[in-house]
Biopython code that builds the backbone (N, CA, C, O; Angstrom):
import numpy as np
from Bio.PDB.StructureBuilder import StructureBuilder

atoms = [
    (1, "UNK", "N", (168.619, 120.890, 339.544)),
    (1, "UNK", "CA", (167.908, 119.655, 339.706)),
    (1, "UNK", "C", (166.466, 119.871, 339.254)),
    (1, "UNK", "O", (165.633, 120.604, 339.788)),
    (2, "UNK", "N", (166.321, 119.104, 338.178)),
    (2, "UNK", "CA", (164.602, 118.925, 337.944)),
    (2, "UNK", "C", (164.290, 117.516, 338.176)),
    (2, "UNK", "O", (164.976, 116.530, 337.906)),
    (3, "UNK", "N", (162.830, 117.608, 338.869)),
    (3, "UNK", "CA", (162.072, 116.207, 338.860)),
    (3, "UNK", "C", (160.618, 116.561, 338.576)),
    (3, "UNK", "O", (159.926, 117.479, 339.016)),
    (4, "UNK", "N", (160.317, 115.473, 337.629)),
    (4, "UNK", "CA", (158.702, 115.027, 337.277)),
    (4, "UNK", "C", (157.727, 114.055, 337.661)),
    (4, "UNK", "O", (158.108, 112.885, 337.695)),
    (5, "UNK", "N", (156.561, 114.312, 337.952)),
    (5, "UNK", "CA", (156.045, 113.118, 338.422)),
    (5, "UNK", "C", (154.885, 113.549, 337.750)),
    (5, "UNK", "O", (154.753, 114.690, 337.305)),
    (6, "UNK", "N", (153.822, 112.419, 337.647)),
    (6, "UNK", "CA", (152.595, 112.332, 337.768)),
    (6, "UNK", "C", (151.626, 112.486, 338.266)),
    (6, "UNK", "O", (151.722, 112.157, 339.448)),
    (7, "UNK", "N", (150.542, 112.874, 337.980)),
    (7, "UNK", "CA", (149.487, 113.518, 339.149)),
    (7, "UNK", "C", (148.876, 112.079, 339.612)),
    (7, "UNK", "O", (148.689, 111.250, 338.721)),
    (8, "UNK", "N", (148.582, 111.765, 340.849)),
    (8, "UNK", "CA", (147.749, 111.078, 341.049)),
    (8, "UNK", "C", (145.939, 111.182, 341.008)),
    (8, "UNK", "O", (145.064, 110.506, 340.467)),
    (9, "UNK", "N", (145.946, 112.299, 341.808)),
    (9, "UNK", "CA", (144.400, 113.021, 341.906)),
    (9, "UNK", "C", (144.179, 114.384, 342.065)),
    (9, "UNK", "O", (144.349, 115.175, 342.993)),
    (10, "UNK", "N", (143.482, 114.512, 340.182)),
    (10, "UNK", "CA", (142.825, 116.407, 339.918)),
    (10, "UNK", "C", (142.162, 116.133, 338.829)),
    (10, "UNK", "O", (142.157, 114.992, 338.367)),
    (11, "UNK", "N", (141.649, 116.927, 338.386)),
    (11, "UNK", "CA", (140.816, 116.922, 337.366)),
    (11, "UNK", "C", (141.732, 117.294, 335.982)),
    (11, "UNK", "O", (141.905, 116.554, 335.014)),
    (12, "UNK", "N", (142.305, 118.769, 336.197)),
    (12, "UNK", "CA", (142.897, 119.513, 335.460)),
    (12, "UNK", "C", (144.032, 119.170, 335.336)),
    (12, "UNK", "O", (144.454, 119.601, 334.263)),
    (13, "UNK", "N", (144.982, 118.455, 336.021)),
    (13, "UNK", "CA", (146.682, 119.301, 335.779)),
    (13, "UNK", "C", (146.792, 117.459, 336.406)),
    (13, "UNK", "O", (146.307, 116.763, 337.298)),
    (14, "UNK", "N", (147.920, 117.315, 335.062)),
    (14, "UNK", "CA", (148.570, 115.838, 334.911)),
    (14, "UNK", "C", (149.675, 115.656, 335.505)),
    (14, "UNK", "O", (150.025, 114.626, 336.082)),
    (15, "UNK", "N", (150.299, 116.698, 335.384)),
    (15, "UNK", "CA", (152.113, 116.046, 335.736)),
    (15, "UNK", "C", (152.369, 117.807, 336.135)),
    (15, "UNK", "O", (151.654, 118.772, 335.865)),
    (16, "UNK", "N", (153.877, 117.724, 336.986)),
    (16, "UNK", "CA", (153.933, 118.443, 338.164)),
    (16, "UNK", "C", (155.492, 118.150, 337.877)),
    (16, "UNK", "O", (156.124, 117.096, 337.798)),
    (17, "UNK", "N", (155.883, 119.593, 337.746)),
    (17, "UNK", "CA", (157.926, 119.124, 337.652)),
    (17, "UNK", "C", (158.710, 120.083, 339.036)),
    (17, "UNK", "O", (158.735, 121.280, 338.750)),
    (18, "UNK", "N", (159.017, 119.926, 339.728)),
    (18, "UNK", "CA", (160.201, 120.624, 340.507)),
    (18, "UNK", "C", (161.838, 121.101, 340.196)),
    (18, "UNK", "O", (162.850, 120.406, 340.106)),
    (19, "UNK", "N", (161.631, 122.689, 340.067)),
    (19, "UNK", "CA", (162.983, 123.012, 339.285)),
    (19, "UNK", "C", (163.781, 123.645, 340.578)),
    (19, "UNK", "O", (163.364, 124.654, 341.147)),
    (20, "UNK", "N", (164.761, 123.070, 340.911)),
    (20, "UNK", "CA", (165.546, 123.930, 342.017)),
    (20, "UNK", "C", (166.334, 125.389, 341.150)),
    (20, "UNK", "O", (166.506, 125.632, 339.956)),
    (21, "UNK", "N", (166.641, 126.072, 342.298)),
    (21, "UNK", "CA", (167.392, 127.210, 341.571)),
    (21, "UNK", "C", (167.848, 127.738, 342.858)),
    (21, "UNK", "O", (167.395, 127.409, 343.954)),
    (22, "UNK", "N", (168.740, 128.545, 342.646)),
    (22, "UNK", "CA", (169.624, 129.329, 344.295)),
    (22, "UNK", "C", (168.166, 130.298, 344.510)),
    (22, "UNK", "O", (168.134, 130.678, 345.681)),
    (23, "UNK", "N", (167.210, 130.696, 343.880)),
    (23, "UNK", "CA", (166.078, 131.658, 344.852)),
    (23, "UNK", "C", (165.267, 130.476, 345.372)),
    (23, "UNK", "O", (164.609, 131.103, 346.203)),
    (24, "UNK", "N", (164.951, 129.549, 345.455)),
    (24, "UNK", "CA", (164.068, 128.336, 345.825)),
    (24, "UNK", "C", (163.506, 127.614, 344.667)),
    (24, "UNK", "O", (163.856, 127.908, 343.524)),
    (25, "UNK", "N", (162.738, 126.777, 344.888)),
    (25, "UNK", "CA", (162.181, 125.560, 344.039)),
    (25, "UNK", "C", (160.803, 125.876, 343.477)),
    (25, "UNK", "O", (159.776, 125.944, 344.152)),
    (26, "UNK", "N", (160.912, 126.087, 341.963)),
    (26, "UNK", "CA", (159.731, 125.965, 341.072)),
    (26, "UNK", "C", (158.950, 125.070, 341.220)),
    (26, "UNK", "O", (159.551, 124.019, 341.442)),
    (27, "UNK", "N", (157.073, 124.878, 341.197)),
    (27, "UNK", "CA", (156.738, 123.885, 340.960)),
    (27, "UNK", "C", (156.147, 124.080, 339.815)),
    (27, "UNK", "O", (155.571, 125.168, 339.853)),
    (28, "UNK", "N", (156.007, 123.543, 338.798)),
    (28, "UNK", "CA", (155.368, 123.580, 337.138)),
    (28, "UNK", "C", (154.285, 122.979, 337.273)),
    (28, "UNK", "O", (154.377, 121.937, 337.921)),
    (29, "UNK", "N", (152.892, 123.347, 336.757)),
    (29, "UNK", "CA", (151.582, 122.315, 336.752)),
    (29, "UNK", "C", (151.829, 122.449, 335.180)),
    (29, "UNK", "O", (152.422, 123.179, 334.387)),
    (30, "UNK", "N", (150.893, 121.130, 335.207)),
    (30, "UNK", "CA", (150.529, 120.920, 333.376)),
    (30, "UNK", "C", (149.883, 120.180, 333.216)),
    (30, "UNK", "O", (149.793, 119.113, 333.823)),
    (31, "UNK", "N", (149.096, 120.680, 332.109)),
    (31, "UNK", "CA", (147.259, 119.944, 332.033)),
    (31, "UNK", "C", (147.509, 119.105, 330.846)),
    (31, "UNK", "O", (146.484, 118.793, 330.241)),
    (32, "UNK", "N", (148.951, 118.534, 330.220)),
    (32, "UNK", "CA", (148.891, 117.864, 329.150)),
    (32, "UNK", "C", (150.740, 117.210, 329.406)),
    (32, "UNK", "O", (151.779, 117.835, 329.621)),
    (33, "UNK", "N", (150.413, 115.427, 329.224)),
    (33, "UNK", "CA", (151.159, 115.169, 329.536)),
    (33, "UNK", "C", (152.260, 115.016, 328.329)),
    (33, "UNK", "O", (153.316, 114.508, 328.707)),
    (34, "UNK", "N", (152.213, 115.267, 327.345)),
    (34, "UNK", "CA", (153.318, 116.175, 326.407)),
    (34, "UNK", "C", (154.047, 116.737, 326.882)),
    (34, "UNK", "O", (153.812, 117.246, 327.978)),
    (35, "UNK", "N", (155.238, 116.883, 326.260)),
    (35, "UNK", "CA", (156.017, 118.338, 326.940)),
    (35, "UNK", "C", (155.821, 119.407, 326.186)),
    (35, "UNK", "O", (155.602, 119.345, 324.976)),
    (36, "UNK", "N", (155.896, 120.617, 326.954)),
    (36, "UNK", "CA", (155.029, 121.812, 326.756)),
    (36, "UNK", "C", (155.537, 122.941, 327.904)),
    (36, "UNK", "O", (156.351, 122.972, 328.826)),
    (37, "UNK", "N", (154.919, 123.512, 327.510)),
    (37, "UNK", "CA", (154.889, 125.129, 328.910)),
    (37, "UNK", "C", (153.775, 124.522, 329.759)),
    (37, "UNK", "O", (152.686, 123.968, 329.609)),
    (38, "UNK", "N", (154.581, 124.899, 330.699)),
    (38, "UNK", "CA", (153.485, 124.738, 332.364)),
    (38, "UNK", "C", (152.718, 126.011, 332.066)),
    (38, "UNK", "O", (153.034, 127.074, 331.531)),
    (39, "UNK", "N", (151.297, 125.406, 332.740)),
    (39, "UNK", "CA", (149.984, 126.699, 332.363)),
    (39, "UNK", "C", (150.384, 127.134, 333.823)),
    (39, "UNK", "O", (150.477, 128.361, 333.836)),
    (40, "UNK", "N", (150.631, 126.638, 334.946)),
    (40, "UNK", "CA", (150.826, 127.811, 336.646)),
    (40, "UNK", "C", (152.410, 127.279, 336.733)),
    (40, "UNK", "O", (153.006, 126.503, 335.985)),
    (41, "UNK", "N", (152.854, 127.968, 337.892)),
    (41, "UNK", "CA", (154.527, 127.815, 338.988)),
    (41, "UNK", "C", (154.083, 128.745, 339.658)),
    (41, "UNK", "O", (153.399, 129.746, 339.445)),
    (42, "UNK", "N", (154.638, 128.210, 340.624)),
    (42, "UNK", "CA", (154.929, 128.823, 342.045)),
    (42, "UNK", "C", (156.306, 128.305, 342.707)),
    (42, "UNK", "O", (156.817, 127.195, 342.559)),
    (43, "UNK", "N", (156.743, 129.311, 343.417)),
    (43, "UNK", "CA", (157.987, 129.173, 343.590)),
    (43, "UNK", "C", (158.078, 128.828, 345.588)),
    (43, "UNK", "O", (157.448, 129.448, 346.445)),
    (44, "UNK", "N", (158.670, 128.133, 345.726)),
    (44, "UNK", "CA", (158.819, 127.588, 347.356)),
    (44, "UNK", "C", (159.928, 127.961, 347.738)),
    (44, "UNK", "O", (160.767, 128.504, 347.020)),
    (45, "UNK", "N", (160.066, 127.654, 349.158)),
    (45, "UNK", "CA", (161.496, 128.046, 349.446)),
    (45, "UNK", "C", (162.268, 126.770, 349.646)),
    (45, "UNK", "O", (163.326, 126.959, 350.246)),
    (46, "UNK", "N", (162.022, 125.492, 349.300)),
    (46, "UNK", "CA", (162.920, 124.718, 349.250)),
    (46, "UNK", "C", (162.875, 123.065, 348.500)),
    (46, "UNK", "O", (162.292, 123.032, 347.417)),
    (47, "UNK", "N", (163.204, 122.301, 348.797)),
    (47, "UNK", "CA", (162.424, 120.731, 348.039)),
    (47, "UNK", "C", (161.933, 120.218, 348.906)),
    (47, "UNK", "O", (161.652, 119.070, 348.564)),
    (48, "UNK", "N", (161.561, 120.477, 350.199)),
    (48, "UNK", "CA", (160.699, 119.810, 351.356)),
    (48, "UNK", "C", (159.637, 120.103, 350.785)),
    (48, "UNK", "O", (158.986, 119.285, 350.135)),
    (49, "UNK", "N", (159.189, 121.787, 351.014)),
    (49, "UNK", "CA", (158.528, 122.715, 350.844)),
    (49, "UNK", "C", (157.357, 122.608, 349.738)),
    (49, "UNK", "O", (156.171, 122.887, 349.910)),
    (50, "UNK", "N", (158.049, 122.082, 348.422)),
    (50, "UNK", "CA", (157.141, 122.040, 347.276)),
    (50, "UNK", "C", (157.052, 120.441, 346.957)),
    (50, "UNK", "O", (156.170, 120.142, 346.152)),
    (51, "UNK", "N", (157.655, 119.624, 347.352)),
    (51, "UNK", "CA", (157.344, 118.079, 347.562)),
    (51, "UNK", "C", (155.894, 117.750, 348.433)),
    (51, "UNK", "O", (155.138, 116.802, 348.227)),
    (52, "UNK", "N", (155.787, 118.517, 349.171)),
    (52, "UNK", "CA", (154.574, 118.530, 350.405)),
    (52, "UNK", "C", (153.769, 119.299, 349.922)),
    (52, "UNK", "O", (152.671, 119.220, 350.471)),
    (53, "UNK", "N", (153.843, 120.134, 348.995)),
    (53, "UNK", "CA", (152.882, 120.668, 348.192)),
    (53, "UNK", "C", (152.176, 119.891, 347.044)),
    (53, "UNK", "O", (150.975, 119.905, 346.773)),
    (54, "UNK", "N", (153.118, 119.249, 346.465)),
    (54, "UNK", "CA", (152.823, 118.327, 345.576)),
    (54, "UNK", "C", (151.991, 117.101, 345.946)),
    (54, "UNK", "O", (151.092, 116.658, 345.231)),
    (55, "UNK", "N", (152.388, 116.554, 347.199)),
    (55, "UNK", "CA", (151.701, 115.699, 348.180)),
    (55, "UNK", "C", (150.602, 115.734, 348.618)),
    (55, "UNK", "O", (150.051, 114.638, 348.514)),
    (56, "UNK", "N", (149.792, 116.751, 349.227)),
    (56, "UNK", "CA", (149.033, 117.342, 349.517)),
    (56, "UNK", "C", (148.044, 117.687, 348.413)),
    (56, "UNK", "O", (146.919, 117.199, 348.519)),
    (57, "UNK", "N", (148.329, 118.513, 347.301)),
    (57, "UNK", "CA", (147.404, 118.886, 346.347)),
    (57, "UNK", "C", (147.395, 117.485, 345.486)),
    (57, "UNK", "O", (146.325, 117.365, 344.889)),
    (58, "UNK", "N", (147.977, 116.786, 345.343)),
    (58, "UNK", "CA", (147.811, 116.205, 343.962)),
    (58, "UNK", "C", (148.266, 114.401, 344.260)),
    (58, "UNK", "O", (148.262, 113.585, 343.339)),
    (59, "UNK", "N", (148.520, 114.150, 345.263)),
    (59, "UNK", "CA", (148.824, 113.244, 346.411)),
    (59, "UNK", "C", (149.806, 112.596, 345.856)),
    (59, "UNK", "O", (149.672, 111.395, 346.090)),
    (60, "UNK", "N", (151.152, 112.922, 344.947)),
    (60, "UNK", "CA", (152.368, 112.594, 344.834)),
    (60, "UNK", "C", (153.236, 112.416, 345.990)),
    (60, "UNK", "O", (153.688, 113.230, 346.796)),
    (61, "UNK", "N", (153.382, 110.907, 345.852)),
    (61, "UNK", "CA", (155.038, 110.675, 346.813)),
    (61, "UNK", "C", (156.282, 110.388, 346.535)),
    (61, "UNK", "O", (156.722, 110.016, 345.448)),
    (62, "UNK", "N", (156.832, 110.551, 347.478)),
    (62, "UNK", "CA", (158.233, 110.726, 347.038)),
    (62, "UNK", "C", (158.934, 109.456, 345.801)),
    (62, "UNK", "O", (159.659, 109.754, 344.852)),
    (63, "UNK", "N", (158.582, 108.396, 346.073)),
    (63, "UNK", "CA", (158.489, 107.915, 345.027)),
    (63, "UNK", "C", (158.415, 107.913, 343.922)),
    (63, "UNK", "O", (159.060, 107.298, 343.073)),
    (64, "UNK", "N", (157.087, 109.068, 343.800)),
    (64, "UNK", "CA", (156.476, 108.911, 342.172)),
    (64, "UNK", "C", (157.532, 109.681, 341.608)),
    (64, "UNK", "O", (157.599, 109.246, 340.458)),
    (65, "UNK", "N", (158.718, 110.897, 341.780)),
    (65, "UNK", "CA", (159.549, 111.588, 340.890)),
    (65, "UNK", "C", (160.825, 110.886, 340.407)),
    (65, "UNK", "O", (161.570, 110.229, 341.135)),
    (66, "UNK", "N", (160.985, 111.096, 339.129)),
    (66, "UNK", "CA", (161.554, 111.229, 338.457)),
    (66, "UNK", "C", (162.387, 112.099, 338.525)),
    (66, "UNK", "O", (161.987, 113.161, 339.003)),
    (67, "UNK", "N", (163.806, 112.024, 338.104)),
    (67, "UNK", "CA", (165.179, 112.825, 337.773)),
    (67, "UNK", "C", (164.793, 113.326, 336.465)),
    (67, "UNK", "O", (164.202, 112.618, 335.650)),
    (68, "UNK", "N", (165.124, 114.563, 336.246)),
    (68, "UNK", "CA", (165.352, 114.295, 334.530)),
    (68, "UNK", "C", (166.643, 115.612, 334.414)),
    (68, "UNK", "O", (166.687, 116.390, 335.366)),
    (69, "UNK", "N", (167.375, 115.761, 333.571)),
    (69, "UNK", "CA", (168.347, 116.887, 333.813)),
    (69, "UNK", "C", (167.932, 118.277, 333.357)),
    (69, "UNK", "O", (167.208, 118.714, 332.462)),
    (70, "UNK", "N", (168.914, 118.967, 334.636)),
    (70, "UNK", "CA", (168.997, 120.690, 334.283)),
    (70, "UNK", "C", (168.535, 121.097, 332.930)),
    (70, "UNK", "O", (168.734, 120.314, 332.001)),
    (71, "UNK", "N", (167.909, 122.290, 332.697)),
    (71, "UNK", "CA", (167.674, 122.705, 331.533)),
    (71, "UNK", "C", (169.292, 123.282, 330.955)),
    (71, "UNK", "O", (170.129, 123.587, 331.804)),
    (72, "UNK", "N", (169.580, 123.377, 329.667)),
    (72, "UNK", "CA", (170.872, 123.534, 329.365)),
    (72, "UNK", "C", (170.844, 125.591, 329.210)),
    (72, "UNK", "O", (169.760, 126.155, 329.060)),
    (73, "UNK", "N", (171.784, 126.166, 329.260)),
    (73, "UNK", "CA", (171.845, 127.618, 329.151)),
    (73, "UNK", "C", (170.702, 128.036, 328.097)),
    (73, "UNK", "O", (170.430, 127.401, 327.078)),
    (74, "UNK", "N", (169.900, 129.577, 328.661)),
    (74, "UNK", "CA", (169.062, 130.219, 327.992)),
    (74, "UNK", "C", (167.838, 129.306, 327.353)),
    (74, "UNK", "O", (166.934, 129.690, 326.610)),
    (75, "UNK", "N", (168.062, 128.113, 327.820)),
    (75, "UNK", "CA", (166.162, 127.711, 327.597)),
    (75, "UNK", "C", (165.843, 127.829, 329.068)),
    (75, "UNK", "O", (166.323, 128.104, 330.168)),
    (76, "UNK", "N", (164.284, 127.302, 328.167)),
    (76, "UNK", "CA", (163.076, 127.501, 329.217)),
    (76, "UNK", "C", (163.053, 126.360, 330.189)),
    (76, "UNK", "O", (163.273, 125.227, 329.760)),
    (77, "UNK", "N", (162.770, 126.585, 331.641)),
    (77, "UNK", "CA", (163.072, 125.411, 332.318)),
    (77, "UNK", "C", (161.658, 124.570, 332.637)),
    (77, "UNK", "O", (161.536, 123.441, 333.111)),
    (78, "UNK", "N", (160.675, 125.485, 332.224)),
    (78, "UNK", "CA", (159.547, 124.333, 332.165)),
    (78, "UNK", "C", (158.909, 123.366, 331.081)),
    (78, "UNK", "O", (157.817, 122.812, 330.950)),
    (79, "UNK", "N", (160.104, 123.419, 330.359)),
    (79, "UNK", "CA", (160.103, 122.435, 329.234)),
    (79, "UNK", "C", (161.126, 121.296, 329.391)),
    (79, "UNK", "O", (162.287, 121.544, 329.719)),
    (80, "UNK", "N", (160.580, 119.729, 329.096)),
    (80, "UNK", "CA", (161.803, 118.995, 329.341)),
    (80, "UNK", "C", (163.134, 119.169, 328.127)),
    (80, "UNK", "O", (164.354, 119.190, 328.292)),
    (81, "UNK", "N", (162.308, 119.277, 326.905)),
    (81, "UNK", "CA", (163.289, 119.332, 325.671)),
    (81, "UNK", "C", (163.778, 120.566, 325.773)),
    (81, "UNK", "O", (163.022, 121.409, 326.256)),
    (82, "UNK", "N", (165.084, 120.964, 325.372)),
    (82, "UNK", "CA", (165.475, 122.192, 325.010)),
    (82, "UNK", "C", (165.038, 123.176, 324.261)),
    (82, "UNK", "O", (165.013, 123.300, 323.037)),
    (83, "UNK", "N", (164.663, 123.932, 325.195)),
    (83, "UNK", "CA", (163.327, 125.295, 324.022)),
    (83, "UNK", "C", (164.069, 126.137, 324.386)),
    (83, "UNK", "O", (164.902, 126.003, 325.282)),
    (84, "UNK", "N", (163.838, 127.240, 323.657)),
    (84, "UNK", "CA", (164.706, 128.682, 324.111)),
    (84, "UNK", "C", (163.495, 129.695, 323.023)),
    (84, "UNK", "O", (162.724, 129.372, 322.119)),
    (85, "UNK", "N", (163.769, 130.729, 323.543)),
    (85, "UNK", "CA", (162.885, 131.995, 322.978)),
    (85, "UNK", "C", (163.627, 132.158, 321.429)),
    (85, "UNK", "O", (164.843, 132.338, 321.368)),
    (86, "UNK", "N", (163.002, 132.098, 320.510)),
    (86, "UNK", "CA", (163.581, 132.568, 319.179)),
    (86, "UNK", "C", (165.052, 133.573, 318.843)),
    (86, "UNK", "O", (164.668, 134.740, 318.755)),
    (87, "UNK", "N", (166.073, 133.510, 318.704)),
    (87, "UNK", "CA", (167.247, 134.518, 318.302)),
    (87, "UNK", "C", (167.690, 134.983, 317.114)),
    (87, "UNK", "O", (168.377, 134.275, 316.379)),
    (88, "UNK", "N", (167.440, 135.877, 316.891)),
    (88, "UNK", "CA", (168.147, 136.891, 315.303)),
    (88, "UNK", "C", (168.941, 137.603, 315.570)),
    (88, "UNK", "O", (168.689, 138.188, 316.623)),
    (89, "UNK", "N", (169.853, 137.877, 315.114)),
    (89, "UNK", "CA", (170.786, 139.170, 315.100)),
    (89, "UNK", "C", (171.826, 138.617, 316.203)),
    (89, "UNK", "O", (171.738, 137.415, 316.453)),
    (90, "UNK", "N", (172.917, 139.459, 316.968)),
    (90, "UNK", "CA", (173.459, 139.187, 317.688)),
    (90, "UNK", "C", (172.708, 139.179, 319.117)),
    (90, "UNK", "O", (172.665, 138.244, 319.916)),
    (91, "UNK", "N", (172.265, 140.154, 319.207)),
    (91, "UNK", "CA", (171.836, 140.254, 320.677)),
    (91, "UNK", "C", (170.022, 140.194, 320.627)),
    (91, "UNK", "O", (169.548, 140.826, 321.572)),
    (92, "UNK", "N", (169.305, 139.764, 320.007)),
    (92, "UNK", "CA", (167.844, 140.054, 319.730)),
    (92, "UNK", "C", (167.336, 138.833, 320.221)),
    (92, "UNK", "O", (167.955, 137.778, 320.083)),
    (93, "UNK", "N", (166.285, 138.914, 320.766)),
    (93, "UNK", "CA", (165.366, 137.870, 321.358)),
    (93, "UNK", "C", (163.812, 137.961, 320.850)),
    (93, "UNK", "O", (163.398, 139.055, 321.235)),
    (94, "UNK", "N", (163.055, 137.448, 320.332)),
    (94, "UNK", "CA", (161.745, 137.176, 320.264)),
    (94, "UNK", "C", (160.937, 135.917, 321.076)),
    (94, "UNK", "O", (160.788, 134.740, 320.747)),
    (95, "UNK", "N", (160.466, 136.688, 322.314)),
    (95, "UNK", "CA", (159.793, 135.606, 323.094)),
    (95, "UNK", "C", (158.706, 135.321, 322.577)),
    (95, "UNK", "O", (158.323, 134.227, 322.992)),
    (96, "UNK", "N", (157.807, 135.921, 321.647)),
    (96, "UNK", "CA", (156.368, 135.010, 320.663)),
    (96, "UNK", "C", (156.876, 133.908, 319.718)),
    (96, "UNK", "O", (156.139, 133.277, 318.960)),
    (97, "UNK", "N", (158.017, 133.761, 319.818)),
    (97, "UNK", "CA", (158.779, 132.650, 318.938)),
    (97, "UNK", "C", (159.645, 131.439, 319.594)),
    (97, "UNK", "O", (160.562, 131.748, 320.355)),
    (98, "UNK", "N", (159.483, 130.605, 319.428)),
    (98, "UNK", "CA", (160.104, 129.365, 320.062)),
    (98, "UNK", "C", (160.686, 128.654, 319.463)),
    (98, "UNK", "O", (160.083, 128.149, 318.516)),
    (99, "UNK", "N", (162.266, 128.206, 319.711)),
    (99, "UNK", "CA", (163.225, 127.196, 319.172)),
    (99, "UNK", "C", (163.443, 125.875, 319.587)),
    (99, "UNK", "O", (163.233, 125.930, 320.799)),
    (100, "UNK", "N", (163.676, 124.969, 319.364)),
    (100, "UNK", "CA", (163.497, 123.271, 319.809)),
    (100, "UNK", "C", (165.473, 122.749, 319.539)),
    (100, "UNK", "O", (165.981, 123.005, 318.447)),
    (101, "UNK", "N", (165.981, 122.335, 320.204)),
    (101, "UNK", "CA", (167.223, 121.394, 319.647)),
    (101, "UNK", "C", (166.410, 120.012, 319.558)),
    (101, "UNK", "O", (165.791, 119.350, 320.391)),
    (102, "UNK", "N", (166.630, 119.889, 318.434)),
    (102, "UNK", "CA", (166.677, 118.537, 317.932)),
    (102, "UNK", "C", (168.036, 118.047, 317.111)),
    (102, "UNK", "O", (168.598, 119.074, 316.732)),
    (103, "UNK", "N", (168.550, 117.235, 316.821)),
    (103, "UNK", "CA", (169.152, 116.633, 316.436)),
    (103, "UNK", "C", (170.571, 117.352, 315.922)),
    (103, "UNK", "O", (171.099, 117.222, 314.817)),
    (104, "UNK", "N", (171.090, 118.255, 317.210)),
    (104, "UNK", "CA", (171.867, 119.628, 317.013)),
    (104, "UNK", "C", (171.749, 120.507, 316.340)),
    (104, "UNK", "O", (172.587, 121.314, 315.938)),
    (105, "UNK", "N", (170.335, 120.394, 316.100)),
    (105, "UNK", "CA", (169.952, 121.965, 315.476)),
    (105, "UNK", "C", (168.991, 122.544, 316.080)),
    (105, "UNK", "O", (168.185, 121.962, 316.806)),
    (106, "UNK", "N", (168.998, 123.750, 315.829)),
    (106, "UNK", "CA", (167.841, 124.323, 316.364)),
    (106, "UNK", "C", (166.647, 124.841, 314.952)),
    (106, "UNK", "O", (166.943, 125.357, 313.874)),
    (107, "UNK", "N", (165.309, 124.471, 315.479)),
    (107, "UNK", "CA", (164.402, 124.798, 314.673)),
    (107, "UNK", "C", (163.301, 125.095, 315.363)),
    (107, "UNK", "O", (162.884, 124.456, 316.329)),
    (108, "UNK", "N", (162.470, 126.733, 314.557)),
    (108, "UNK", "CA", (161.399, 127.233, 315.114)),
    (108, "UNK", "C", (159.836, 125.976, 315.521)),
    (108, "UNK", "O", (159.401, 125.386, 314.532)),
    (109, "UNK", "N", (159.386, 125.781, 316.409)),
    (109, "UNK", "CA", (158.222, 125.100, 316.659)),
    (109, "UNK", "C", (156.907, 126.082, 316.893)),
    (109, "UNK", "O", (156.894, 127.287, 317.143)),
    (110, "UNK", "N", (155.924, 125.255, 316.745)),
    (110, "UNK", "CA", (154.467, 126.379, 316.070)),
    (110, "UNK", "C", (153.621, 125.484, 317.871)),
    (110, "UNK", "O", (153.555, 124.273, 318.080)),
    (111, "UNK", "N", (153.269, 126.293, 318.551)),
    (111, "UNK", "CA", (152.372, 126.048, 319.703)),
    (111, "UNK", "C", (150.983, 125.920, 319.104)),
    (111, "UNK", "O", (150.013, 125.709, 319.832)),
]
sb = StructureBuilder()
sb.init_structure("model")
sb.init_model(0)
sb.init_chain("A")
sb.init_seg("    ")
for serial, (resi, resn, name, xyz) in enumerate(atoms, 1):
    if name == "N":
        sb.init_residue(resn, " ", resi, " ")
    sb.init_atom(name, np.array(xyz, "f"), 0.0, 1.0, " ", f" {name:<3s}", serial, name[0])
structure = sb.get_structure()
């Protein structure tokens, strides 16, 4: 389960996503409301937990989130679009490199 919302009140950091996972719940900050890599996360132990965090720092309510779906296998989950770390070879990974699905393909994107 991921949800996004909007910041209500900060200077720095716009939008705020909650990623569940079986170790507890990610929270993603991000200073640009693009999708992108979250610049902080911190991880909670549950969706009370980091909802009331969100509440508190940035005065989001329950209201303000948004659904949006699971990240799909081997991407990044603080991206809404499907990103994944660059792949060559069979088993090789380059994390200074980034892949995008678009339009069932995958193609390198430049940060």
């Amino acid at each position: 389960m991921r949800k996004v919302a909007q910041v209500v009140r900060s200077s720095e950091i716009v939008k705020v996503m909650l990623y569940e996972t079986m170790h507890g719940v990610y929270l993603y900050e991000y200073d640009m409301m693009e999708d992108g890599p979250a610049i902080a996360d911190y991880l909670t132990f549950d969706i009370n937990e980091a909802m009331e965090i969100a509440f508190v720092e940035f005065g989001i309510e329950y209201s303000d989130w948004y659904d949006i779906g699971d990240p799909i296998d081997n991407c990044l989950p603080d991206w809404i679009a499907p990103v994944r770390p660059y792949k060559y070879g069979t088993n090789h990974v380059d994390w200074n490199r980034l892949e995008i699905l678009e339009e069932g393909k995958w193609r390198e994107i430049v940060l």
